[in-house]
N, C-alpha and C positions, 0 to 999 in steps of 0.2 A: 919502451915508449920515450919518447921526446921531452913529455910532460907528467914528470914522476907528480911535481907538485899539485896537479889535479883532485889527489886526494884530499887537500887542505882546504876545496871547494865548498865542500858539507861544513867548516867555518864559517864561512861567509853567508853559506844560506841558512845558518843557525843564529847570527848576529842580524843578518836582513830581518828573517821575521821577528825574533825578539823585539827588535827597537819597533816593528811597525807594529805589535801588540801593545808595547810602550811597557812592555814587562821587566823584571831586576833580571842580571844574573842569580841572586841568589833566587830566589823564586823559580826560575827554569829548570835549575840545577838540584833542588830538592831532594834527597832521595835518590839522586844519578851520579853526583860525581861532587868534586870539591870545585866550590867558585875560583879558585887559581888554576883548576886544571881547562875548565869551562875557558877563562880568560885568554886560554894559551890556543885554544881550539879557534876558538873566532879570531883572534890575533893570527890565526895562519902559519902560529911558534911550534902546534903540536896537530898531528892527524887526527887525532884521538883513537880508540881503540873502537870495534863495528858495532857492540854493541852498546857501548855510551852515546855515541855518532845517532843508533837505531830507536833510542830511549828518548835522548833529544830529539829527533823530528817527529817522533808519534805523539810527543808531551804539545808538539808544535801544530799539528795534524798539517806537516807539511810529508808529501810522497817523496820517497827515494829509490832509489833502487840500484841496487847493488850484488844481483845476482850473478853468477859464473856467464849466462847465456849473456846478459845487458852486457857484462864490462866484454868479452869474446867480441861481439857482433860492434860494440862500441870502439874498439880498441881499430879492428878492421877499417871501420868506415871514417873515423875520423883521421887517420893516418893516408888513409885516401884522398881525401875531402881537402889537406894540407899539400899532398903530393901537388890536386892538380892547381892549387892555388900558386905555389912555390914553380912547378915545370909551365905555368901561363898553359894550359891544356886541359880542359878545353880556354878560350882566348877568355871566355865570359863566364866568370863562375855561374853566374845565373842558369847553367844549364845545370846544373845540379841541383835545383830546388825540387823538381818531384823529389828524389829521395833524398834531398836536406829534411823538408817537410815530412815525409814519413818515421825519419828515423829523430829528427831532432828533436821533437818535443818530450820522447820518454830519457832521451839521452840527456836532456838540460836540466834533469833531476835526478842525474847519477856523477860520480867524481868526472866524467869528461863535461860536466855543464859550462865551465870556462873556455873551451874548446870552443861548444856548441856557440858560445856565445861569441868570441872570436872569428869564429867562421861564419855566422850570419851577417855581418856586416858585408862578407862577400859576396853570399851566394844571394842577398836582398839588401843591395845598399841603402834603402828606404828604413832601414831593421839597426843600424850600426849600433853598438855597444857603446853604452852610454854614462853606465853604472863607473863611476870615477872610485868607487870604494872597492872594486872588485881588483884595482891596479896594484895592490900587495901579497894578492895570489898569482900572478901571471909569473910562468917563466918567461925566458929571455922572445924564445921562438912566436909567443901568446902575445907579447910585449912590442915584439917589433914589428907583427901583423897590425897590431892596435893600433900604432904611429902609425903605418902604412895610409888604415881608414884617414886616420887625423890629418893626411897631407903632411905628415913631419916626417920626411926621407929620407934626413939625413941621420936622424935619431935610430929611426928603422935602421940606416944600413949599419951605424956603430952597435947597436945590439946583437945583429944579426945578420954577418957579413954572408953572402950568399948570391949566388946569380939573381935570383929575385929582385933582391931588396937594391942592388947594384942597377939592375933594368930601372927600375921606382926611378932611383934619385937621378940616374940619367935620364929618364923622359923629364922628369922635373927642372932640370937645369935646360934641358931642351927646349920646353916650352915658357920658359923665363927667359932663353936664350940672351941670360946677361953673361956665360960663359959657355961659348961652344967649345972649347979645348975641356973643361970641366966634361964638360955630357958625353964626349965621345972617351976620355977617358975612366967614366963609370960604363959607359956602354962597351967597351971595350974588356972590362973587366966581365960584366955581365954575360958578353957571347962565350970568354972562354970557360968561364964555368960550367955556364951552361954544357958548351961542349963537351966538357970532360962527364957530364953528370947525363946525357943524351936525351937532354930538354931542346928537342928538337924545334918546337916553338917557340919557346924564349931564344933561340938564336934567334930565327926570323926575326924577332921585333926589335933585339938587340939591331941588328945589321940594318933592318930598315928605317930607325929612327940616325943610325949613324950616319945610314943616307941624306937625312932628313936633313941636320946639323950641317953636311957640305953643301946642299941644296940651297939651305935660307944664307950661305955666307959666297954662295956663288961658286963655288972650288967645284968646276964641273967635274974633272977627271977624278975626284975622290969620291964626288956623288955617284958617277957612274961607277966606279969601282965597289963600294957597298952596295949599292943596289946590282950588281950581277950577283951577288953572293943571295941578295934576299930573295933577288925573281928563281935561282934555281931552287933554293928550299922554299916558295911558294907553290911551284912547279910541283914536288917532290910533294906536298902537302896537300895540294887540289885547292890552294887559298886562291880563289879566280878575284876576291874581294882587294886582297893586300896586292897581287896583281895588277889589279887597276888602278892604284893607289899609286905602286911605283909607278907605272907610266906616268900618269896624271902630272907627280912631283918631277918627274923627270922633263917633261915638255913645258913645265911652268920654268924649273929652273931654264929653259933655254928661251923662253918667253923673256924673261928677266935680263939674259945676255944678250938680248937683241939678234939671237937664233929665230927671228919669227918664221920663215919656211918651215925647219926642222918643227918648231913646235905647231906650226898651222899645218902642216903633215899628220901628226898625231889625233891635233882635236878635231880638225874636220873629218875624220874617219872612225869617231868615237861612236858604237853603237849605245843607242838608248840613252844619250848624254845627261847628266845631271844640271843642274842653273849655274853650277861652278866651270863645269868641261862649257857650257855657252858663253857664260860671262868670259873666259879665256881664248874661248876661237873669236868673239868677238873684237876681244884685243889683238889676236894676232891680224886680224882683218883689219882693224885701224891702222895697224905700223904700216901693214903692206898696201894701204890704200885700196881696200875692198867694201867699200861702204856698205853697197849694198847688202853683200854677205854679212857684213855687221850688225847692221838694223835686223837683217831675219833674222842671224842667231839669237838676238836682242825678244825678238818675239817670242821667239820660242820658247826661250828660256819664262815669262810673262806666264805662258801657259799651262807651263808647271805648277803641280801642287805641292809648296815646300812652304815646309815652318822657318826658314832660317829668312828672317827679315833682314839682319845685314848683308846677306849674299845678296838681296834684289837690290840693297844702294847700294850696291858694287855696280850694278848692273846698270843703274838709272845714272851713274856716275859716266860710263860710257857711252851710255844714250847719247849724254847732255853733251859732251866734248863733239860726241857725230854729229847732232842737231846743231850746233850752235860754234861753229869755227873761231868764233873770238870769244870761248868761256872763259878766259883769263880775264876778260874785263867785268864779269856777268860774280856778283857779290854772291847771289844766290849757288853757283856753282861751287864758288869758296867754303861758303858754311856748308853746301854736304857733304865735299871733299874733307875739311877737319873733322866732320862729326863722324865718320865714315872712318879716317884716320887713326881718333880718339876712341871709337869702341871697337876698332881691331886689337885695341893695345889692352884694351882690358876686358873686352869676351874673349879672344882666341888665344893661339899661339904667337910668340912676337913677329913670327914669319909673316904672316900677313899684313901687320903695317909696315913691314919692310918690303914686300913688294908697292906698295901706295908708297912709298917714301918719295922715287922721283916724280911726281905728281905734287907734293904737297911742296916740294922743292921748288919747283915752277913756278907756283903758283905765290910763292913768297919772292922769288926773283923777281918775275912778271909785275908785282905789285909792291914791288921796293921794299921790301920787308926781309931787308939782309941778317938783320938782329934775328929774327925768326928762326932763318935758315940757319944760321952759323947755331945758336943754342939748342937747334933740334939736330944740327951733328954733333956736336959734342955731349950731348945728354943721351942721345940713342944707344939702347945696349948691342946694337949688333951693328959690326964696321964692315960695311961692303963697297964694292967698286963699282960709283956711281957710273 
């Protein structure tokens, strides 16, 4: 097992109820053991032995179990449950909750309950482990899952260096994107692990956020070059999702180079398009002076039933420029344009306000507001070629 210290577990839930009874150690310990050896048991110092462990939780009328078939059946499934979290496979742990749900509630009152409890944060992010007093039972591997929930990646990977934790901190540096040389070299780390260990998915996502990283700084030939690695292990995987994805990012980045045929190629031939694939064909239809085309895509997009409310000012932001040929002078276009700016930077990826960036560029040019411009290039974490 990975997690010998699991047994120091029956500590912690011998210390939980105690204090929530409000009872002494000496009192609990009566008749069971010496209060120094009790001390050592909830301190997580000593296992204790099965049948003082069996003594204290029946004194507790707390349930345990600790049978040959529990810890077999436990042993199996939580090293499972670790596997697919660790190989990204399946992509959502949440596909594991029917039998998280069956097996975990008898299992989170046996020595793998630190387990149990580690791995709900996964398989039910709404569930994440909370208990901050349980953090002096966890091994390293328990420990660096826990950062992972907490958004603390880099913590994760130094506990627990690993293609996993190496993916984490590069999505994390990715979508911060105040270091792409950072992200691709945690991602880089990531895919070859992965490789060598035949987490065949965590490559994918390795390879396609590397994409992702040349995508948002413009460097077509290396965007295209991770992304042929990701579209074959898509291919290989039946991922028609991450499929789309790559295209998608790959016709934006040539969107963003002023490739508009190459990208107005792509989206106008997008079936079942998203409000993102319209709000894009629409752009490509503005460059290329297709208004018409514009405005419909613009509709259609309207039509949809989508929660993401920033994507439609994305889209009202394109209306406004087609409707209204002197928006540079129109204040009203200004404030949706920064407000549109302003919460790409802090709901999304930084990639997004970097594609808005020559927009908002203009639009301080256009309106003599050089000071603007010059402090949002120098302050921008990501340097591309306007």
């Amino acid at each position: 097992m990975e997690t010998p210290g699991n047994r120091l577990f029956a500590g912690a839930v011998i210390r939980g109820e105690r204090l929530r009874r409000d009872w002494s150690q000496e009192g609990l310990c009566r008749g069971i053991c010496t209060v120094s050896y009790l001390s050592k048991i909830e301190q997580g110092k000593a296992e204790g032995s099965p049948d003082v462990i069996r003594l204290l939780l029946e004194r507790l009328e707390v349930p345990w179990y600790e049978d040959q078939e529990t810890m077999e059946v436990g042993e199996k499934w939580v090293e499972r449950c670790y596997e697919a979290v660790l190989s990204c496979d399946p992509e959502d742990p949440g596909d594991l909750a029917p039998e998280f749900d069956a097996q975990g509630p008898r299992l989170a009152s046996s020595p793998y309950g630190l387990d149990v409890a580690v791995l709900r944060g996964f398989v039910h992010p709404e569930q994440p482990m909370e208990d901050t007093g349980l953090e002096e039972y966890l091994d390293r591997r328990q420990l660096a899952l826990w950062r992972v929930q907490q958004e603390r990646y880099q913590e994760a990977l130094d506990l627990y260096p690993c293609a996993y934790t190496w993916l984490r901190a590069g999505m994390e540096r990715y979508v911060r994107g105040d270091s792409y040389t950072a992200a691709v070299e945690c991602l880089s780390q990531a895919y070859q692990r992965a490789s060598e260990q035949g987490y065949v998915r965590l490559m994918l996502l390795a390879k396609l956020y590397m994409g992702n990283c040349y995508c948002n700084q413009l460097h077509l030939e290396q965007m295209e070059e991770q992304y042929r690695v990701a579209r074959r292990l898509a291919q290989a995987l039946g991922d028609e999702s991450i499929l789309r994805s790559i295209a998608y990012n790959q016709a934006s980045g040539y969107l963003e180079c002023g490739e508009y045929q190459n990208a107005y190629a792509y989206f106008s031939t997008v079936d079942d398009p998203t409000v993102m694939d319209l709000h894009k064909l629409a752009l490509c239809c503005e460059k290329l002076g297709l208004i018409g085309e514009a405005l419909e895509a613009l509709d259609r997009a309207d039509r949809i039933n989508w929660n993401m409310e920033l994507g439609r000012q994305m889209c009202h932001l394109v209306r406004y420029r087609l409707e209204y040929p002197d928006y540079l002078r129109h204040t009203e276009y200004g404030a949706q344009l920064l407000q549109v700016f302003q919460d790409c930077q802090t709901q999304l990826p930084i990639g997004y306000a970097a594609f808005h960036l020559p927009w908002v560029l203009e639009w301080y040019t256009a309106n003599r507001q050089y000071r603007n411009a010059y402090e949002l290039l120098r302050n921008f974490p990501i340097r591309v070629d306007l």
